[in-house]
N, C-alpha and C positions, 0 to 999 in steps of 0.2 A: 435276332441279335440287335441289340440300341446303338446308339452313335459312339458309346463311350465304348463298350465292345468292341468296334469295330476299329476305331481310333488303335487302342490298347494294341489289338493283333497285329494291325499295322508296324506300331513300334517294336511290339518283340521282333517281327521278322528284322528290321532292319537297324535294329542291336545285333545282330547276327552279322551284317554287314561292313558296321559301322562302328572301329574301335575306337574316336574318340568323341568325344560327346562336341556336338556342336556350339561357338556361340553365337554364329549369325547365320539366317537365311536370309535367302539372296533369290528372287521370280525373276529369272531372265526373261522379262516379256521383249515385245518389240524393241530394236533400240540395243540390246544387250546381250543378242543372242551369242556372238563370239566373246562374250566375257569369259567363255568356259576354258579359249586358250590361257586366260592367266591363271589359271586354275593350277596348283599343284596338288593331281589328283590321287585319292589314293586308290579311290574305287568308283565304277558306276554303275547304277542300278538303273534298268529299263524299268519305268512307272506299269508296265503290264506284269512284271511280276511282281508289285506288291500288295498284298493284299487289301482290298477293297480301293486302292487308287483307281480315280478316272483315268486316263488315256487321252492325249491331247491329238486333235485332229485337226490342227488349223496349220496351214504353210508355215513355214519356219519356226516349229514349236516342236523341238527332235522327241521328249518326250523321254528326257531321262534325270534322274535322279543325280547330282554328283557330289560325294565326298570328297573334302580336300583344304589347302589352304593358300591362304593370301597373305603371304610374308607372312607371320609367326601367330594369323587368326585364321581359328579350325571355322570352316563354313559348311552349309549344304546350300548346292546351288540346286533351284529345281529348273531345267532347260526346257521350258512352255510351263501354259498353264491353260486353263481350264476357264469354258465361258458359257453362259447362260444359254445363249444361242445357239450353244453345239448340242443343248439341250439336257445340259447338268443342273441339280438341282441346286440351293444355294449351300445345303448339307455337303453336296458331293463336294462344292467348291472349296469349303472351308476344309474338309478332312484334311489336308495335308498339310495346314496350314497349325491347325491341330495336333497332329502330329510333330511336328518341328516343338512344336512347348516341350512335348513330354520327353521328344530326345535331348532337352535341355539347353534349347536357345531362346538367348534371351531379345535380341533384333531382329526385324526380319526389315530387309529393302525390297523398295516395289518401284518397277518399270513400265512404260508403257507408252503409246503411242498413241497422240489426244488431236483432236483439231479444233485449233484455239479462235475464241471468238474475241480475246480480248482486240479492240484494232492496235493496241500497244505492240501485241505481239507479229513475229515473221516466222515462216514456215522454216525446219532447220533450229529453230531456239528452243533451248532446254531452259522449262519450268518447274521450279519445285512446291510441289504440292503442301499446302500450307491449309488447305480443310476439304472438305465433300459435300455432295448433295448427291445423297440416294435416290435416285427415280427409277431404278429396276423395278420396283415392286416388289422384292422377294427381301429377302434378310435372313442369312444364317442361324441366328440368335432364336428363331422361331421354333415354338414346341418342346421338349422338355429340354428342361436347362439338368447339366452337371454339375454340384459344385466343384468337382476335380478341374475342369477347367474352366472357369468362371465365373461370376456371378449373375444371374438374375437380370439386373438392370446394371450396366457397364454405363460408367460416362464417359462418354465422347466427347468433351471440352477441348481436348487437345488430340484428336487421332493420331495426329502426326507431329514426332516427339521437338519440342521446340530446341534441346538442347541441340539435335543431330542435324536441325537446317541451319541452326549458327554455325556448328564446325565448317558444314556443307559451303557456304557463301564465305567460310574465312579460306577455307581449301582452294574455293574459286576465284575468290581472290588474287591467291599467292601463285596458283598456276594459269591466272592471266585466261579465265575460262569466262566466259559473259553465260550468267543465270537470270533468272525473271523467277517470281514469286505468282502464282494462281490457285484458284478454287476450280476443283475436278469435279464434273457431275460426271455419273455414272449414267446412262441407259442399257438397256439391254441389247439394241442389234436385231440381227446383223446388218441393218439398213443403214446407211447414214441419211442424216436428219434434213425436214427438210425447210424451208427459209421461215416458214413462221414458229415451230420448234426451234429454231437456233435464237430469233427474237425472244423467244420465252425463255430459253434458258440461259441467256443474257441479262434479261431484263430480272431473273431471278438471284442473281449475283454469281454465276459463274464464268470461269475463263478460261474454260476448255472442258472439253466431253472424252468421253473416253468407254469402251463397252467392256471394260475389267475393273480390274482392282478394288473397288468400293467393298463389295462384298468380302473379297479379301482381308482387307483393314479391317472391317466390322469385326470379324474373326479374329484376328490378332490382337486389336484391343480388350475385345472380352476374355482371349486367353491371358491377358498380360504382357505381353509384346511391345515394346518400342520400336517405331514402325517410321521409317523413311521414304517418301515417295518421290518420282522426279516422272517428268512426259519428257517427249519428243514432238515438237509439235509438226507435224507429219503433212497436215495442209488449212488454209485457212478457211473460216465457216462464216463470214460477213455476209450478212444476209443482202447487203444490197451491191455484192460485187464478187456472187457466188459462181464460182470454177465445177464443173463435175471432175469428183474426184475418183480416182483408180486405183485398187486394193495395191497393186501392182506400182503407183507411182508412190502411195504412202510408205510401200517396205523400201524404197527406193532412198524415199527420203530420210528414213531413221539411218537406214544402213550407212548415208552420208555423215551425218553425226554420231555415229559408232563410236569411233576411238575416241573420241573426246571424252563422252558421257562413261567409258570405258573406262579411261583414265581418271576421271572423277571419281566413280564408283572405289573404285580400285582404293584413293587416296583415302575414301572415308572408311571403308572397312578397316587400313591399316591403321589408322587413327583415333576410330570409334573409342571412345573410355571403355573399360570391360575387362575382365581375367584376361591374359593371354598366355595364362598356363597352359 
């Protein structure tokens, strides 16, 4: 069975589920995990019954599927997500990301919890992701391409959709939210980095790291997707005034900037332009 296969089965089963067509998904990574309370849900689907989904194995990633809506926009929230280091491929990473096109959404938002090198930034500040640097080494995009869901060579000029971080920073704005603007590089994990890695990945132009999402986006871009990203920045990475940091203090510290980044999210999906038939 090919990836488009496998994709496809996916979606019949959860047509079966899911009576109305999605316009936005929503990765509640780190950071976002109680977004599921504003959920007005219809349905929820455990990712081990669907077929060919991975399984999220990381603390605070429940590992389910949720149909439903956010004031009068139908979403599918996926509650975790799936990471290189748990030993998914970059194929398995994007299937469901995949999926989400073909149930007919057209956003997807991404969350996550980064540790920022810019020295602008403080631990607790929500940055919105404004481009990427891939250093995973892997790429979804790899090996035969579909044209059912995209093209070949996908440009990335803009991964992350310019109109939706203006709403995002007029949103911030108007509810009195302080946002910061950075470039996310991706690595793989599970390790964090250590001081002459964060020099380098500084010195490369980025302003914050993070062991998700890139791969993500690459997959949504080349399916089509308008795609929003925001971090938590969870702890700092200054190479010359570096802290050991604790899985445990990082969920610590998003979980402290929950509601807020909560209530933002919230704001922009009822907002987002888009049907809300």
């Amino acid at each position: 069975m090919n990836e488009l296969e496998k994709i496809m089965e996916s979606v019949r089963f959860l047509k079966t589920k899911i009576q109305k067509t999605p316009e936005i998904g929503i990765i509640l990574g780190t950071g976002l995990g109680k977004f599921a309370e504003k959920i007005e849900v219809d349905n929820i689907i455990p990712y081990s019954s669907i077929p060919h989904f991975p399984v999220s194995t990381v603390q605070g990633h429940a590992g389910n599927l949720i149909s439903g809506r956010i004031g009068d926009r139908k979403i599918l929230a996926f509650q975790g997500r799936f990471h290189l280091y748990e030993g998914y491929s970059a194929k398995e990473i994007a299937l469901p990301i995949r999926v989400l096109k073909f149930l007919g959404a057209r956003i997807l938002l991404e969350s996550n919890a980064a540790g920022g090198m810019n020295p602008l930034f403080r631990t607790g500040d929500l940055v919105i992701i404004t481009d990427h640097i891939n250093l995973t080494g892997c790429n979804p995009l790899t090996g035969e391409n579909f044209e059912e869901i995209g093209v070949r060579f996908p440009d990335m000029s803009n991964p992350y959709d310019p109109d939706i971080i203006e709403l995002a920073e007029k949103i911030a704005v108007e509810e009195k939210i302080p946002v910061k603007k950075g470039v996310l590089v991706g690595l793989t994990g599970p390790n964090l980095e250590t001081r002459a890695e964060y020099r380098f990945l500084r010195a490369i132009g980025a302003d914050m790291v993070c062991m998700s999402t890139v791969v993500e986006v690459i997959a949504a871009v080349h399916a089509g997707l308008k795609v929003f990203g925001i971090s938590v920045i969870s702890d700092m990475c200054l190479p010359d005034a570096l802290k050991v940091a604790t899985f445990e203090e990082i969920l610590a510290t998003a979980s402290s900037v929950e509601p807020i980044l909560t209530h933002l999210v919230e704001k922009i999906i009822i907002n987002v332009p888009g049907s809300k038939t």
